[in-house]
N, CA, C and O atoms as a DFTB+ gen file, in Angstrom:
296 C
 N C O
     1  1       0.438      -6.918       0.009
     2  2       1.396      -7.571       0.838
     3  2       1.031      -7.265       2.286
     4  3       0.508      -6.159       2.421
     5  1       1.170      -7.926       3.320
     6  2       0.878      -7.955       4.501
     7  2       2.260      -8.094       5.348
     8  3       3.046      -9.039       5.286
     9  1       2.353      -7.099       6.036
    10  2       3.571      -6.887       6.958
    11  2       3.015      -7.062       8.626
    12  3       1.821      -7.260       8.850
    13  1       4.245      -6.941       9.976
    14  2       3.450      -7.064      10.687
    15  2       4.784      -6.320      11.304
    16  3       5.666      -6.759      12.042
    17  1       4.552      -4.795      10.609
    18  2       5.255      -3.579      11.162
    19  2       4.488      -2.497      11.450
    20  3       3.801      -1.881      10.635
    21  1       4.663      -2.138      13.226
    22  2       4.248      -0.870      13.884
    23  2       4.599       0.567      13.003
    24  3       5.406       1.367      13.478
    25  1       3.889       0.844      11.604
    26  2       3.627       2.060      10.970
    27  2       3.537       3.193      12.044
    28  3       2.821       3.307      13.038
    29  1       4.504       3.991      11.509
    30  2       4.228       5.474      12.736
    31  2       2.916       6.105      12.426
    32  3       2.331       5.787      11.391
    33  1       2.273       7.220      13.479
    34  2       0.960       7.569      13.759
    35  2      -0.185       6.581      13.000
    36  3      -0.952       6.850      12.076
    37  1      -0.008       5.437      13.696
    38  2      -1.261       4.308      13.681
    39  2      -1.272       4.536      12.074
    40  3      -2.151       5.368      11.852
    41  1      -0.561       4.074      10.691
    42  2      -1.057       3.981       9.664
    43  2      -0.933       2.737       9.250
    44  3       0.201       2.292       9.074
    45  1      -2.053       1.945       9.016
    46  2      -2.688       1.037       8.864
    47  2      -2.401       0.208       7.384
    48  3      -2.550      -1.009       7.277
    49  1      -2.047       0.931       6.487
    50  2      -1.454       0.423       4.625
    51  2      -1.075       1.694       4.218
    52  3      -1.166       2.791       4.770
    53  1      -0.603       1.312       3.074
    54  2       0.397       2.128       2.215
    55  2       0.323       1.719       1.096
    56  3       0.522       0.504       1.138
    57  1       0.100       2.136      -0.166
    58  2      -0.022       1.903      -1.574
    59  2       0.237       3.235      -2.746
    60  3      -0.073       4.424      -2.677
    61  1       0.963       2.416      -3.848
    62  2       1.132       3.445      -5.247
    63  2      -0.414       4.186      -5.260
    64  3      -1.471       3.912      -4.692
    65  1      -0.164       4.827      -5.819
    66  2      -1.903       5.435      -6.413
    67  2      -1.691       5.481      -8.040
    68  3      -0.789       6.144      -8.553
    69  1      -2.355       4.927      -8.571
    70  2      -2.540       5.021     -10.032
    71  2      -2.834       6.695     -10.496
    72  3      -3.775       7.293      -9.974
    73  1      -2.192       7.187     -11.231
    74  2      -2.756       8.293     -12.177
    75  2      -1.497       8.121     -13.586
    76  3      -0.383       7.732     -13.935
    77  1      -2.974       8.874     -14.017
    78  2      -2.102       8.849     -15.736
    79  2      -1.222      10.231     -15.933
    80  3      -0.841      10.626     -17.035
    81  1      -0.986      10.840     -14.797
    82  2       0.345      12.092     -14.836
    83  2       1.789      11.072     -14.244
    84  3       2.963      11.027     -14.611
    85  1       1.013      10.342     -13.179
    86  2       2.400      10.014     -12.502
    87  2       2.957       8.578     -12.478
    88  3       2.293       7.836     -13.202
    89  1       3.636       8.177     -12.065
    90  2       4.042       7.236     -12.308
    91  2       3.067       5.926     -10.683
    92  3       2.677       6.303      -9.578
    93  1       3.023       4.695     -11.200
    94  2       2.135       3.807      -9.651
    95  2       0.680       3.772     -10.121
    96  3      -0.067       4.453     -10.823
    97  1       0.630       2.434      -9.254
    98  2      -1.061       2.029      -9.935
    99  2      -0.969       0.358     -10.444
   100  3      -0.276      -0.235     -11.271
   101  1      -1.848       0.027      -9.665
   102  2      -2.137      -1.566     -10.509
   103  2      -1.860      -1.873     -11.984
   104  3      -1.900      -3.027     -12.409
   105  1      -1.548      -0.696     -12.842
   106  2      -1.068      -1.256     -14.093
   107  2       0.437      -1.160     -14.045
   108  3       1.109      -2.042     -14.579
   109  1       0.730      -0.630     -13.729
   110  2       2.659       0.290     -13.707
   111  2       3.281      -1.223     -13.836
   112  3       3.021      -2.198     -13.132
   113  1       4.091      -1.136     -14.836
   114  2       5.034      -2.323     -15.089
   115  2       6.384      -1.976     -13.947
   116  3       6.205      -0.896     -13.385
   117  1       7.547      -2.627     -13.564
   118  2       8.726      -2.514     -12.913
   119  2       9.436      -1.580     -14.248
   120  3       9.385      -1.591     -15.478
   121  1       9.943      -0.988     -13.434
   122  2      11.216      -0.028     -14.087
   123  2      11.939       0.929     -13.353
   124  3      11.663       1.117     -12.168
   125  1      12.919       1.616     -13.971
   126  2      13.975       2.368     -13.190
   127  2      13.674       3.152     -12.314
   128  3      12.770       3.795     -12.848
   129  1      13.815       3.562     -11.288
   130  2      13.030       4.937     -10.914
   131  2      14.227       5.273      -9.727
   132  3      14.482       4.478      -8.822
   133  1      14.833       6.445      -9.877
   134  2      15.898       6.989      -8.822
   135  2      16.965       6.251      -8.385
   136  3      17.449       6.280      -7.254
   137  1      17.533       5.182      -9.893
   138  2      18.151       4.754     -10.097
   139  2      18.154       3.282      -9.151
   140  3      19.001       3.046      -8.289
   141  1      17.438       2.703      -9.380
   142  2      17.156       0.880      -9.142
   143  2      15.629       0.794      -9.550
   144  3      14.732       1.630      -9.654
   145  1      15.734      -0.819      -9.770
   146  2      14.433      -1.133     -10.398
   147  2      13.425      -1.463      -9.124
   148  3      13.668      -2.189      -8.160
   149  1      12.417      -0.833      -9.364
   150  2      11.332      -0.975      -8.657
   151  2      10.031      -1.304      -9.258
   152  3       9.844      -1.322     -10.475
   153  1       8.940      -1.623      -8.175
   154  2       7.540      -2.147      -8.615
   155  2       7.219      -1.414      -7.834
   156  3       7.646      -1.421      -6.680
   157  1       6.005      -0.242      -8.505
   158  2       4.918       0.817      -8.175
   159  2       3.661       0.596      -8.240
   160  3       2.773       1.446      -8.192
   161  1       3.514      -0.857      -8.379
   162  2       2.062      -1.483      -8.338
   163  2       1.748      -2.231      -6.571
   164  3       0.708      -2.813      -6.261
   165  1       2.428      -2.100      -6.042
   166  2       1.715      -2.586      -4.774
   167  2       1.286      -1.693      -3.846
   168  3       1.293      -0.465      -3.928
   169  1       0.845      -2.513      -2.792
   170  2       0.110      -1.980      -1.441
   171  2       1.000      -2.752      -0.058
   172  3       1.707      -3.757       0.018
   173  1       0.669      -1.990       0.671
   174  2       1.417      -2.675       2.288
   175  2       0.001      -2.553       3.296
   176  3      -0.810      -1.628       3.291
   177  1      -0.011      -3.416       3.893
   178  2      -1.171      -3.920       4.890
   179  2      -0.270      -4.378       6.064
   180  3       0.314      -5.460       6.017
   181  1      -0.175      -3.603       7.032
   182  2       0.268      -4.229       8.666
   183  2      -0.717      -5.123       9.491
   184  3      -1.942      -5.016       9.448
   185  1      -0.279      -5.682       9.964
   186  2      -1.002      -6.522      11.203
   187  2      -0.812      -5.941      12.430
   188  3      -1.241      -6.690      13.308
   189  1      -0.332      -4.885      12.880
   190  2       0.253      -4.483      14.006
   191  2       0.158      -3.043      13.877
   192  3       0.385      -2.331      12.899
   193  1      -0.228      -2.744      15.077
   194  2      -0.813      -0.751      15.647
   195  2      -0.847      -0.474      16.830
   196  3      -1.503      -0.917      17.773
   197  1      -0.202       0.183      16.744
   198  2       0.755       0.968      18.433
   199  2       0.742      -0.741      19.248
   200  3       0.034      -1.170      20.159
   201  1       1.529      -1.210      18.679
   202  2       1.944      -2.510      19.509
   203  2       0.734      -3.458      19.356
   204  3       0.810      -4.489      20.024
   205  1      -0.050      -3.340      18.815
   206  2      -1.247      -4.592      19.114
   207  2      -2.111      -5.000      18.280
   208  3      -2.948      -4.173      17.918
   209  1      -2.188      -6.583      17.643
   210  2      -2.633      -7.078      16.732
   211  2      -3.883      -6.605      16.051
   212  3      -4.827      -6.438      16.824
   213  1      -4.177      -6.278      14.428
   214  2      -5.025      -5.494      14.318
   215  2      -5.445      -6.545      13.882
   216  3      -4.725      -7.463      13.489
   217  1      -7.485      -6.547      13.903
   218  2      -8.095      -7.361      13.728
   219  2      -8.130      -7.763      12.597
   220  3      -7.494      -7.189      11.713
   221  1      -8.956      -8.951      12.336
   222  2      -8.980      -9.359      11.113
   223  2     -10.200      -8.655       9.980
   224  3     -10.182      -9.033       8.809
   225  1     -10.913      -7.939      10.304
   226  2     -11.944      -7.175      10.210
   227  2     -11.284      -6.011       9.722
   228  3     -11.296      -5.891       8.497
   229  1     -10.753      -5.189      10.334
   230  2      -9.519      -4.171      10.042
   231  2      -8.961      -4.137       9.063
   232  3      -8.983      -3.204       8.260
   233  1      -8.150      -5.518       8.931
   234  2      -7.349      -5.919       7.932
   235  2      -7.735      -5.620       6.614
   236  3      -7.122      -5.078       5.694
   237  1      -8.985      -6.125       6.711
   238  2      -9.780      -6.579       5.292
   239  2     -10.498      -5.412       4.603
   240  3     -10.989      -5.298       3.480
   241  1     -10.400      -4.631       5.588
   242  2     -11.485      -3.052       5.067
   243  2     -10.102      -1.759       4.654
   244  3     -10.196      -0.751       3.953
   245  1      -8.666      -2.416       5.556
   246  2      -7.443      -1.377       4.905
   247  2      -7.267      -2.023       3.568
   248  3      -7.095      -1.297       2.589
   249  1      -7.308      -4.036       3.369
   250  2      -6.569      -4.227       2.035
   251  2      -7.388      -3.150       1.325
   252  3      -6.873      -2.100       0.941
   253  1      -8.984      -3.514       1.125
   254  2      -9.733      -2.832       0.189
   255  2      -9.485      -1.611       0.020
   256  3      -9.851      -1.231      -1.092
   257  1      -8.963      -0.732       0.722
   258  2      -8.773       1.073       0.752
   259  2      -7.599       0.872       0.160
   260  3      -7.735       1.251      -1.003
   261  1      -6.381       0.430       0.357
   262  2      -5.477       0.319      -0.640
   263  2      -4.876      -0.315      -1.624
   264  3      -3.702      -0.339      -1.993
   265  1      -6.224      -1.031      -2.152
   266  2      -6.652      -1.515      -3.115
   267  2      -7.182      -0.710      -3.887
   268  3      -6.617      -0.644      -4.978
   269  1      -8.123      -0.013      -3.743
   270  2      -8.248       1.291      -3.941
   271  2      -7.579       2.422      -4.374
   272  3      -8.119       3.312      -5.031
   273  1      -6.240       2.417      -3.972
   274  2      -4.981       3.585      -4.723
   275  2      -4.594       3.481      -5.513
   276  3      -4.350       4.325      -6.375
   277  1      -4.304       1.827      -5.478
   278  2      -3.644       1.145      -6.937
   279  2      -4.964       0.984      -7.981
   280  3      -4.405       0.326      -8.859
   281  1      -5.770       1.085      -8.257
   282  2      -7.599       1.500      -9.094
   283  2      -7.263       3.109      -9.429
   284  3      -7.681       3.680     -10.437
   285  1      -6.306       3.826      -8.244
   286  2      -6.604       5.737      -8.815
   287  2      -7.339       6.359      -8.339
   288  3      -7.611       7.516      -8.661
   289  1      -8.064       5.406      -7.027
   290  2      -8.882       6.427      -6.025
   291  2      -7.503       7.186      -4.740
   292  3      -6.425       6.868      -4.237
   293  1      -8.430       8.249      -4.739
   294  2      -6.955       9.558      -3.958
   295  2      -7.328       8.681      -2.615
   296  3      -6.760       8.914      -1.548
């Protein structure tokens, strides 16, 4: 998913990380978790860092890294 929210200290995406202890990860179905239903399979990608449009180049090298979490890389 692509947002175009100023993340505090310049962080660029945000994603579940897959492991087979915890719960998140490109397989994780929706279910209860701390009482409402949620989905632990995505990622967040901003367009925006300390106020100013991040490139499209940028973009494409954070989807892949947190693309990457949800796969189970740390």
């Amino acid at each position: 998913m692509f947002t175009y929210r100023d993340f505090e200290m310049g962080t660029l995406g945000l994603a579940w990380t897959g492991d087979l202890k915890n719960a998140g990860g490109v397989c994780e179905k929706n279910g209860h978790y701390r009482g409402s239903m949620k989905s632990l399979n995505t990622g967040i990608v901003t367009l925006l860092n300390y106020g100013k449009h991040v490139p499209p180049a940028v973009s494409h090298v954070t989807l892949a890294h947190e693309i990457g979490h949800n796969f189970g890389s740390p």
